[in-house]
N, C-alpha and C positions, 0 to 999 in steps of 0.2 A: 536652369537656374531656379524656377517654380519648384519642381522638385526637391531641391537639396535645402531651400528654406521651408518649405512644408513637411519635409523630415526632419533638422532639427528644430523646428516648433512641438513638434510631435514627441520629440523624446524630452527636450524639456519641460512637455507637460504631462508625462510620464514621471519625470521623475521629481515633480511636484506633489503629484498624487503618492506615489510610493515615499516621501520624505511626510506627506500629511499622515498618513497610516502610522507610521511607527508612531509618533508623537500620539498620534491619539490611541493607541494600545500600550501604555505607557503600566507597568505595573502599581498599582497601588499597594502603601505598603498595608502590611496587615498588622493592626496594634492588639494585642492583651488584651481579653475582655474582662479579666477577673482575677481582682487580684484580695491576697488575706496579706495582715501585717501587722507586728508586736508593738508600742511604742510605751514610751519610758518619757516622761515630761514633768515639769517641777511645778509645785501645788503654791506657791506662793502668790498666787492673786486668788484664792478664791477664798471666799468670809463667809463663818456660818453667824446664825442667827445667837446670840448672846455667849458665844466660844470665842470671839475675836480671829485671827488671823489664825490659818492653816500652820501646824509645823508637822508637816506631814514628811514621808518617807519619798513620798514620788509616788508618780501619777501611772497606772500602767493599764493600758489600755490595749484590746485586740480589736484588729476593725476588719472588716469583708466589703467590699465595692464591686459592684459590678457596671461596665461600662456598655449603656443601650446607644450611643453615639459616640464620633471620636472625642468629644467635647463635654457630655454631660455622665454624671455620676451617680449612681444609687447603693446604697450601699447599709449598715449600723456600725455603732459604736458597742462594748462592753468594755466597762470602765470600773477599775478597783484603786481606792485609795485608801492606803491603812492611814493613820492618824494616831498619835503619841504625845503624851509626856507625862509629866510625874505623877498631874494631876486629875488626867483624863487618858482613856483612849477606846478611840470608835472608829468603823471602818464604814466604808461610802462605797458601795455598789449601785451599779447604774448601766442601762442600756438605752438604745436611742437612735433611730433612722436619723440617715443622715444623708445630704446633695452635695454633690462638688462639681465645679467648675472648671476645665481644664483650658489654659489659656495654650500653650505651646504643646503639643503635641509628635514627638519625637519616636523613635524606636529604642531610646535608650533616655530620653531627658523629658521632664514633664513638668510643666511650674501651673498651680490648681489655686484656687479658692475655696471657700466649702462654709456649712454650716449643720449643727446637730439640734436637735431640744428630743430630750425623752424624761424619764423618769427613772429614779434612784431609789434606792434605800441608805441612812446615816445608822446606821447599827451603834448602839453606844454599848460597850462592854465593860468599861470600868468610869468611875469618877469621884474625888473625893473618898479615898479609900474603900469606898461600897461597891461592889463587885453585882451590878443587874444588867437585863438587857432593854433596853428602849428602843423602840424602832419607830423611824420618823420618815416619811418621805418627802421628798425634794425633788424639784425641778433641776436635770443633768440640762446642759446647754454648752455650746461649744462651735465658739464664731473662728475659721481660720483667715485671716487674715494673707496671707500669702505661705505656699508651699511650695516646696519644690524635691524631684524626687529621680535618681541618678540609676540606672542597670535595666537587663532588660528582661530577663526573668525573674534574678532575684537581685535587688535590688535594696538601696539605702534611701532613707527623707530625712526633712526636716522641717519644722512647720514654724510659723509665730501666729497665735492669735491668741484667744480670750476663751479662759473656761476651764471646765474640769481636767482638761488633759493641761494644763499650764500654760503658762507665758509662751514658751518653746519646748516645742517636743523636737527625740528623733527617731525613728521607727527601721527595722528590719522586715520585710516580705517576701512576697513571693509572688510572680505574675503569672498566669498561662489564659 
C-alpha cells in the first residue's frame, strides 16, 4: 500500500512540474519595432500671430517611431502645411522629436499618448497683392491626447489632440 501511494505522489508531482514548464515557456509575442506613417489632419485650431485663424488645406505630416520598449516611443515629426486665400498665402514646414506612450499593447491594436515641440519654418509667399518671401520661425508643438491605431504591418490611426497636425488626424503606415 506504501508503495502505490508513494507512486502516485510521485507522478503527480511530476506532472506538476511538467504543467509548471510549459506555463513558464510561454511564447512572448514579438511587436513591431519601427514603424513610418503619412497623416492628413485639419488646421483649424492653430492661430498665427497677427493672421488670425488657420484656413489652411490640411495638415500633412510624415512621422518615423521607433519602439525601445513595449511601451515607450521615440520617434519625429515632418510637418507641412500650405496656407490660402485671396489675401494671403504662406506655407509652414516644420520638424520635431517626438515621445509616445503606449497604453495597450496588442499584435494588431495599439491606443498611445504622445507629445512633439520642434521647430518650423512659416514661409510667406504672397500678401496683399505683393508677391515676396518672408521667412519667420516658429515653435512646431504637438500634444496627442489619445491615439489609437488598428493592423499589424500595415496599418490605419487616428489621433485627437492639440497642435500642428490638428484637432484630429488620421494616418496610413507601415510597421516591421
Amino acid at each position: 500500500m506504501k508503495i502505490i501511494i508513494l507512486t502516485i505522489s510521485l507522478i503527480s508531482c511530476v506532472s506538476i512540474i511538467y504543467a509548471q514548464e510549459n506555463i513558464i515557456e510561454l511564447k512572448k509575442t514579438q511587436l513591431p519595432r519601427y514603424e513610418f506613417a503619412f497623416s492628413v489632419g485639419n488646421t483649424s485650431n492653430i492661430s498665427k500671430l497677427n493672421k488670425g485663424w488657420l484656413d489652411g488645406f490640411g495638415s500633412y505630416t510624415f512621422s518615423y517611431h521607433k519602439r525601445h520598449k513595449d511601451w515607450l516611443w521615440f520617434g519625429f515629426y515632418n510637418n507641412f502645411i500650405p496656407v490660402g486665400g485671396y489675401y494671403y498665402y504662406y506655407l509652414i514646414i516644420s520638424t520635431a522629436p517626438s515621445i509616445r506612450f503606449s497604453y495597450i499593447n496588442k499584435p494588431r491594436v495599439t491606443i498611445y499618448s504622445g507629445c512633439a515641440l520642434g521647430l518650423g519654418l512659416d514661409i510667406n509667399l504672397y500678401s496683399l497683392g505683393r508677391t515676396f518671401q518672408d521667412l519667420e520661425l516658429i515653435l512646431f508643438y504637438q500634444l496627442t491626447a489619445v491615439g489609437f491605431s488598428y493592423g499589424k504591418n500595415f496599418f490605419a490611426s487616428g489621433e485627437i489632440g492639440y497642435g500642428f497636425k490638428g484637432l484630429g488626424c488620421v494616418s496610413l503606415g507601415y510597421r516591421w
